[in-house]
C-alpha positions as CSV (number, residue, x, y, z in Angstrom):
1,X,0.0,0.0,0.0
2,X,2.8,2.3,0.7
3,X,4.5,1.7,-2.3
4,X,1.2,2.8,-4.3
5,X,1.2,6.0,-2.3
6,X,4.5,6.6,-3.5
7,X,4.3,6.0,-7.4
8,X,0.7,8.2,-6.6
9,X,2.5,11.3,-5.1
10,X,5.1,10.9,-8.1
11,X,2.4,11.5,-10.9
12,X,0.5,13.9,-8.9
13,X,3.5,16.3,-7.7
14,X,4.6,17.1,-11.1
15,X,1.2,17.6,-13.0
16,X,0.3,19.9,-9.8
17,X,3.7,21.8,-10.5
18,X,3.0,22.1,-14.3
19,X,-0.4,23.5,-14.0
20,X,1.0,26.8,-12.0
21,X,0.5,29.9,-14.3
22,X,3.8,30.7,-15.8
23,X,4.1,32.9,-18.9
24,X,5.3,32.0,-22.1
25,X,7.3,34.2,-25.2
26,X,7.7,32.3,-28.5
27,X,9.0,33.4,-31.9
28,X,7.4,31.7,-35.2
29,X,9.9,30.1,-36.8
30,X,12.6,30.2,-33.9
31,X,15.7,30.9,-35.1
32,X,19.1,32.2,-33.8
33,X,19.4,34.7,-36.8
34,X,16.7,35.9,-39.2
35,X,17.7,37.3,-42.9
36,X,15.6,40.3,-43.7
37,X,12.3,40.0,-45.8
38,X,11.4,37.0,-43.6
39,X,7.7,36.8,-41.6
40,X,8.3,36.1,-37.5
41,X,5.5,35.6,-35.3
42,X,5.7,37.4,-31.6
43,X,3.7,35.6,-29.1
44,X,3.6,36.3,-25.0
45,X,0.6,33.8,-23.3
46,X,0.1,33.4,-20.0
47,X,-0.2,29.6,-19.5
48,X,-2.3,28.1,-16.7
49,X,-3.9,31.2,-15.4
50,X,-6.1,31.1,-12.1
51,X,-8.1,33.3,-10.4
52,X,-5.4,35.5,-9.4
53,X,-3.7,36.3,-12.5
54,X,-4.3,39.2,-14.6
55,X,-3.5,39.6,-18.6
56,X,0.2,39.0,-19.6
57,X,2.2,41.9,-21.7
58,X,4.4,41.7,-24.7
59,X,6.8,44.5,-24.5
60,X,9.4,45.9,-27.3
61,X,13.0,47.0,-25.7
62,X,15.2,49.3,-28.2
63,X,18.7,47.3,-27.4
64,X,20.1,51.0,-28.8
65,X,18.6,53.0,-25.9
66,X,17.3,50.4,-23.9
67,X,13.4,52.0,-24.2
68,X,10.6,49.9,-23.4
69,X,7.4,50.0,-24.7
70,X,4.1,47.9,-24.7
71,X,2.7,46.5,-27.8
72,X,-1.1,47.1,-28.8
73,X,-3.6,48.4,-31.2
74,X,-2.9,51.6,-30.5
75,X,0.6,51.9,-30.5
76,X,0.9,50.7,-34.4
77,X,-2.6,52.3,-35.5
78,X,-1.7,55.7,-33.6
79,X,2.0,55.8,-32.2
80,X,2.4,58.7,-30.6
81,X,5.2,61.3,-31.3
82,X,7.4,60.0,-28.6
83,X,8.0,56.3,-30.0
84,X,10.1,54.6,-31.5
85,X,10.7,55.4,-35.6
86,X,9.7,51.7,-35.9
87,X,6.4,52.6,-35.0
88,X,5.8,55.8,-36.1
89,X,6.6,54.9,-39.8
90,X,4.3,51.7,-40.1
91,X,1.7,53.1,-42.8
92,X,2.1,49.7,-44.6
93,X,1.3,47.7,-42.0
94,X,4.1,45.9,-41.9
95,X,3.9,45.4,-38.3
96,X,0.6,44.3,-37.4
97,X,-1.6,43.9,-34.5
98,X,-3.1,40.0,-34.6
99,X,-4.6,40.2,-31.2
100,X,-3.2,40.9,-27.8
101,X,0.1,40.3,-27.3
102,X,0.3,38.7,-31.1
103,X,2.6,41.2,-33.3
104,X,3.4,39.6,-36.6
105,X,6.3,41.8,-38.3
106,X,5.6,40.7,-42.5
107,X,8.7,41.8,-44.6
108,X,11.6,41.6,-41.1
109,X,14.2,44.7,-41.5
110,X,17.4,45.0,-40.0
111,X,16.1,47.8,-38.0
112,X,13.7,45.1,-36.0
113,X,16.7,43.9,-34.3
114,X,15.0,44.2,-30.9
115,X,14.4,42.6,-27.5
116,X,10.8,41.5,-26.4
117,X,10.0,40.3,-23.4
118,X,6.8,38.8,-21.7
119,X,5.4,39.9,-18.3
120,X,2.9,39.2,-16.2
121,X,2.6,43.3,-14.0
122,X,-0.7,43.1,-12.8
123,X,-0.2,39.6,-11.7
124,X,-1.0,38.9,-7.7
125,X,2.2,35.9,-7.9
126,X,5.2,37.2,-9.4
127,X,5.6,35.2,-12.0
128,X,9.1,34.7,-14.0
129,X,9.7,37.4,-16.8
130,X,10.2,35.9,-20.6
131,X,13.3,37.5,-22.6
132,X,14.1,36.7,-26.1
133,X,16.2,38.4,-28.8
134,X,15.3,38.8,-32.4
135,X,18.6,39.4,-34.1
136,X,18.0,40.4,-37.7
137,X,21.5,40.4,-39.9
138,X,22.7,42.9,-42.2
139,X,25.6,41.7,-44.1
140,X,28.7,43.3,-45.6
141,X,31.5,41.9,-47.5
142,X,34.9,41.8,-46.3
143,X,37.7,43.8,-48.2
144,X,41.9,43.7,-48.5
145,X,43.9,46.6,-48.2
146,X,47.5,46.6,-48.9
147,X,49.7,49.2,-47.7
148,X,51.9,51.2,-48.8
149,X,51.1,50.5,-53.2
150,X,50.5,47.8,-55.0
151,X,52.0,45.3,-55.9
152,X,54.1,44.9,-53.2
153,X,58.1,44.9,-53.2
154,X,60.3,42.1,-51.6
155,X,61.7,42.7,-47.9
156,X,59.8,46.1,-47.8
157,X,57.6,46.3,-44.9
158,X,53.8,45.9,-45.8
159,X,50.9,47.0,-43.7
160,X,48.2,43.9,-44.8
161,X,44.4,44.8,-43.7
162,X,40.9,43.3,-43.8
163,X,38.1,45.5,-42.7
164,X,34.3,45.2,-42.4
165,X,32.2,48.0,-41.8
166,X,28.3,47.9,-40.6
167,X,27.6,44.6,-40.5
168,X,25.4,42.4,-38.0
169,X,26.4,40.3,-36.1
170,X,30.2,39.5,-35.6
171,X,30.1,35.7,-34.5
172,X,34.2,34.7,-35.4
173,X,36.8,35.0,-37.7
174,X,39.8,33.6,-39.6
175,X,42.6,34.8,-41.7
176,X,44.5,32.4,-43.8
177,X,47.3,32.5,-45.9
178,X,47.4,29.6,-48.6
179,X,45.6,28.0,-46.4
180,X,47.3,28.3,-43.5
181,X,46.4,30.0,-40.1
182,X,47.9,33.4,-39.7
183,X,45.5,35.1,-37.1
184,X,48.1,35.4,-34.8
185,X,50.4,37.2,-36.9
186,X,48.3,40.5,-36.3
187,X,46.0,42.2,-34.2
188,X,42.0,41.9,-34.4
189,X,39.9,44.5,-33.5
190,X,36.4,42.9,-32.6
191,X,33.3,44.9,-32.6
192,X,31.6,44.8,-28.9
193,X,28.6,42.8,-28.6
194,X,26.2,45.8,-27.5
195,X,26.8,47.3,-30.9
196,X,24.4,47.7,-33.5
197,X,25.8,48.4,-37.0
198,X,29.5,46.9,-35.9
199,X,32.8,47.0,-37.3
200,X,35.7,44.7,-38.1
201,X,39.5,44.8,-38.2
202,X,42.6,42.4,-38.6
203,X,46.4,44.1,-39.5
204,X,49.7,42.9,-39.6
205,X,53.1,44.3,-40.6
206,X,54.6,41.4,-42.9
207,X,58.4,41.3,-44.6
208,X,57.6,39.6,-47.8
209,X,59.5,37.4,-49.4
210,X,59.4,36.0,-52.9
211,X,58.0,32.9,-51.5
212,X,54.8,35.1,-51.2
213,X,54.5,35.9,-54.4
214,X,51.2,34.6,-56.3
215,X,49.9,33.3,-52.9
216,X,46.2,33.9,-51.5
217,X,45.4,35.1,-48.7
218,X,41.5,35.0,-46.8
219,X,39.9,36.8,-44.5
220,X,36.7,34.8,-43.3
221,X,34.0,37.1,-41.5
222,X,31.1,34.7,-39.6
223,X,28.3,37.3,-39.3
224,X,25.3,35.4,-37.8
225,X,24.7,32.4,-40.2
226,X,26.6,33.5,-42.8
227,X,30.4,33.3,-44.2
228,X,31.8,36.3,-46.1
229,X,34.8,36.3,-47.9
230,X,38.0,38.4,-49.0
231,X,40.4,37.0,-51.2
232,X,43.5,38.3,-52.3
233,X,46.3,37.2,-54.7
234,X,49.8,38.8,-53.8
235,X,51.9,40.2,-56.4
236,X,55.3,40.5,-55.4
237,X,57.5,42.3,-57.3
238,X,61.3,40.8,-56.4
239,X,64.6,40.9,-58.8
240,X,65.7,38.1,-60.9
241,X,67.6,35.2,-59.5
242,X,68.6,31.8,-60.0
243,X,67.0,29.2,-58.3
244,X,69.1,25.9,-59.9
245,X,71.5,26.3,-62.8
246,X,74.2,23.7,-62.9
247,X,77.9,24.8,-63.9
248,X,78.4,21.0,-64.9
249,X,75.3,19.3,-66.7
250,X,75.6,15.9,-68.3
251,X,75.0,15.0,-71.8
252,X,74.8,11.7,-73.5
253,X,75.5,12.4,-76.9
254,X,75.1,9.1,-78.2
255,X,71.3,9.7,-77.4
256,X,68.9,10.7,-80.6
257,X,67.9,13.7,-77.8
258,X,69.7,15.5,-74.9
259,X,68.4,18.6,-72.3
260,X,70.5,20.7,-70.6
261,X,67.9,23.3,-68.0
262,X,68.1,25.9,-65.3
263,X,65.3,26.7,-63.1
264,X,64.8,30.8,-62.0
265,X,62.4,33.3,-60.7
266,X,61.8,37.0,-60.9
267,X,59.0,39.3,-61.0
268,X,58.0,40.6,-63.6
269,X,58.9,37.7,-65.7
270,X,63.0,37.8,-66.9
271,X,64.5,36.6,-69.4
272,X,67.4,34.1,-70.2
273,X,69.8,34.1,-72.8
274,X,71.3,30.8,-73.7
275,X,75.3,32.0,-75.1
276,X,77.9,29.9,-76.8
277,X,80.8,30.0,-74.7
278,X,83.4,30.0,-77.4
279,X,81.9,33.7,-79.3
280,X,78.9,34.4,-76.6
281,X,76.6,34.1,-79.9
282,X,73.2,33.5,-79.0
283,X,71.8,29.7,-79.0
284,X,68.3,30.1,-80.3
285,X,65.7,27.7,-81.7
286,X,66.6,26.6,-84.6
287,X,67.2,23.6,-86.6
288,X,68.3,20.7,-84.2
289,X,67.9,22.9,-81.0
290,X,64.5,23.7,-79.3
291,X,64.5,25.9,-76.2
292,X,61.4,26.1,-74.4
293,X,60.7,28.3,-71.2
294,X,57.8,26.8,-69.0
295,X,55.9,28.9,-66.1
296,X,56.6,26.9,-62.9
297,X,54.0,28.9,-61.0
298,X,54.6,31.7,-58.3
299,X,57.0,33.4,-60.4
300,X,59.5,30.2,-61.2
301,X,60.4,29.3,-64.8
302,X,62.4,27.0,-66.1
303,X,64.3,26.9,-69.8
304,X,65.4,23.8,-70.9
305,X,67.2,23.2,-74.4
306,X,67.0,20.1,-75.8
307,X,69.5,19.1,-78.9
308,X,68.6,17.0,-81.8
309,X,71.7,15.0,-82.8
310,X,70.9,13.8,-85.9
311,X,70.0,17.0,-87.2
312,X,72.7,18.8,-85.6
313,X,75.4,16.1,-86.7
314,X,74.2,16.7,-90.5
315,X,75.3,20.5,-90.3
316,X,78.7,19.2,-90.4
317,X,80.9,17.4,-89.1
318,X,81.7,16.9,-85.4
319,X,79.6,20.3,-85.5
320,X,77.3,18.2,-81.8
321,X,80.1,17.0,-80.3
322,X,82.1,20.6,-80.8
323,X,78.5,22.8,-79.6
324,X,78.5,20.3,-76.4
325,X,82.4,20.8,-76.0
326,X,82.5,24.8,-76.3
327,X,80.0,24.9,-73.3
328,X,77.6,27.7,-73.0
329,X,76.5,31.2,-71.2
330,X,73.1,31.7,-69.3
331,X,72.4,35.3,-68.6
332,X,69.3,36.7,-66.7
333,X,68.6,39.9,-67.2
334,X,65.3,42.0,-66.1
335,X,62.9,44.2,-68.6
336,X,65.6,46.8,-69.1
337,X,67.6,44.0,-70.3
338,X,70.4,44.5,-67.5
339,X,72.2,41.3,-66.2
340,X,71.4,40.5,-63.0
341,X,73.2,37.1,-62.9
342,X,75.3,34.8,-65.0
343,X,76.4,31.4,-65.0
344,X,78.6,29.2,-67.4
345,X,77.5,26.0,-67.8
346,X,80.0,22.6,-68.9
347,X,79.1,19.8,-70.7
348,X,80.1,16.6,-68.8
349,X,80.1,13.0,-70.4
350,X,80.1,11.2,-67.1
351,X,76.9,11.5,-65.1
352,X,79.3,11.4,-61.5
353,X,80.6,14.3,-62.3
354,X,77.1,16.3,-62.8
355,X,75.9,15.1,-59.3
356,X,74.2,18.1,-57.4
357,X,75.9,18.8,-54.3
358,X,73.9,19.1,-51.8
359,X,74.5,21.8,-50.4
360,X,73.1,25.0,-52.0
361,X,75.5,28.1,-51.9
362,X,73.7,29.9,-48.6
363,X,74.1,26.6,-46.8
364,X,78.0,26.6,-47.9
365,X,78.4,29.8,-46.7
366,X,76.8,29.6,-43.6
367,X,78.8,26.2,-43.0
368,X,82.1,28.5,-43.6
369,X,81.6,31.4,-41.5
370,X,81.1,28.8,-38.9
371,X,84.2,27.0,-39.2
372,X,85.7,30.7,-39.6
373,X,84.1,32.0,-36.0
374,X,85.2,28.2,-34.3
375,X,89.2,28.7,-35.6
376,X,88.8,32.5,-34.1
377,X,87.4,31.5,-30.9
378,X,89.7,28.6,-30.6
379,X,93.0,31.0,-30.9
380,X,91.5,33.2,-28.5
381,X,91.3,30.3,-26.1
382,X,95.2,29.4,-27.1
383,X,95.7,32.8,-26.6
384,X,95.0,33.0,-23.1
385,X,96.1,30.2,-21.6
């Protein structure tokens, strides 16, 4: 028997506990941000209401000046002069009176960005006030600006900015360069929550290199349920340099076809002159030779020359095997045709002798100044002992 009481008081406790009046704010459809031109439904009921409760209240709070006001017929039929513009300039109805404490707003506006709440004032129980936000978004496209010109110059310090202005509302944001994070790299100025219209910022002072040429960088704005983008390719303008010219190249010139290449970079685009060593006449296409530059991306070429030896052997004879002996010239030189760097270039027969070392020339000379600074600091230690 006491076990029946006990499931009884179970059931009853709750249903007595659910039918106390309590008040009740919905918005139709519910959603965390709304996108202008929309229809939302504003609803306050007082649910479960006894003898002692009075009507409930939907009420309209400005989140600019924090004004309150209580919706009804009269306030959208006949606002008076001091409410809000919302009200006062509703002569197409778009915010309508349903019935008490039903507003329907038809064709939603950034400007209905709002608080409502639901109360109960005339209520004998106090019962708990309803709060919910209607967050409206207004939407603005992100946008580069890169400081001090454009393009930009290697090893010059560049200002790199993304700005947003009156948007609504800031949620995150992300800043990438080829794809990579770089939000840390600069500063963020993030618009405070209790702003309307709000602003956005991110800057960094960057040292490009060339490596940054032709890369993209992305500034990612989440404002309410939206991404917005910025995209920007660098241009980079750096000097012409090689990147990997052998001075010994191997050839097997027993072979119908044979390349010699070197690799470079520059910006804008250089050129480079293949030379005879011999005369420093220029190798150009032509019959039995083929030289063809190809755009390795992010400013990198490459120019390869490729030699035909049966056409080249019929020009006469031991004419290949002399071309390949002489050797040759590569020049690079910028638009105003000055030489910026020069390499000669030797035709090897034995592959061993072509083998890249591997270590580039900044790796050799960092290599040797450290051997230099260990011999000084070892005669200073003779020195003074």
């Amino acid at each position: 028997m006491f076990v029946v009481f006990v499931i009884f008081l179970t059931i009853l406790i709750p249903s007595i506990q659910s039918s106390k009046p309590a008040l009740k704010l919905t918005f139709t459809p519910d959603e965390k941000y709304y996108t202008e031109g929309h229809v939302v439904e504003i609803l306050c009921e007082l649910i479960n209401p006894s003898d002692h409760t009075e009507a409930s209240q939907l009420w309209h709070v400005d989140m600019k000046s924090g004004q309150r006001t209580a919706i009804g017929r009269a306030l959208l039929n006949t606002p008076p002069d001091d409410s809000l513009d919302i009200f006062k300039h509703n002569k197409n109805k778009r915010l309508e009176y349903v019935k008490k404490n039903h507003l329907r707003i038809r064709q939603i506006l950034f400007e209905d960005t709002s608080r409502y709440e639901c109360t109960c004032p005339d209520c004998e129980e106090q019962l708990e006030k309803k709060t919910k936000e209607l967050h409206v978004m207004k939407l603005t496209d992100p946008k580069w600006h890169i400081e001090p010109g454009w393009p930009i110059q290697e090893n010059a310090k560049t200002t790199l900015k993304c700005t947003a202005d009156d948007f609504y509302p800031y949620v995150s944001h992300q800043i990438l360069r080829n794809h990579h994070k770089i939000d840390g790299d600069g500063k963020a100025t993030i618009p405070n929550n209790n702003t309307i219209l709000q602003k956005f910022s991110w800057e960094a002072t960057v040292t490009p290199t060339h490596e940054w040429h032709k890369t993209t960088l992305e500034c990612t704005i989440i404002e309410g349920n939206h991404k917005k983008h910025a995209v920007k390719i660098l241009e980079v303008i750096f000097t012409p340099r090689f990147i990997k010219c052998e001075e010994k190249q191997y050839v097997n010139s027993t072979r119908d076809k044979s390349t010699i290449e070197c690799y470079y970079a520059g910006n804008p685009q250089p050129k480079l002159l293949w030379l005879r060593q011999t005369d420093e006449k220029p190798v150009t296409s032509d019959a039995g030779v083929t030289i063809e530059v190809k755009d390795e991306h992010h400013g990198k070429y490459k120019s390869a020359v490729t030699f035909d030896r049966q056409i080249l052997t019929t020009k006469e004879d031991n004419y290949y095997e002399q071309l390949l002996a002489d050797g040759f010239i590569v020049r690079l030189t910028n638009n105003n045709n000055e030489v910026r760097e020069s390499r000669k270039i030797n035709i090897v027969s034995d592959p061993n002798q072509a083998r890249t070392n591997p270590l580039d020339s900044l790796s050799r000379a960092t290599i040797q100044n450290f051997s230099i600074s260990i011999m000084l600091f070892s005669f200073l230690i003779i020195r003074h002992i």
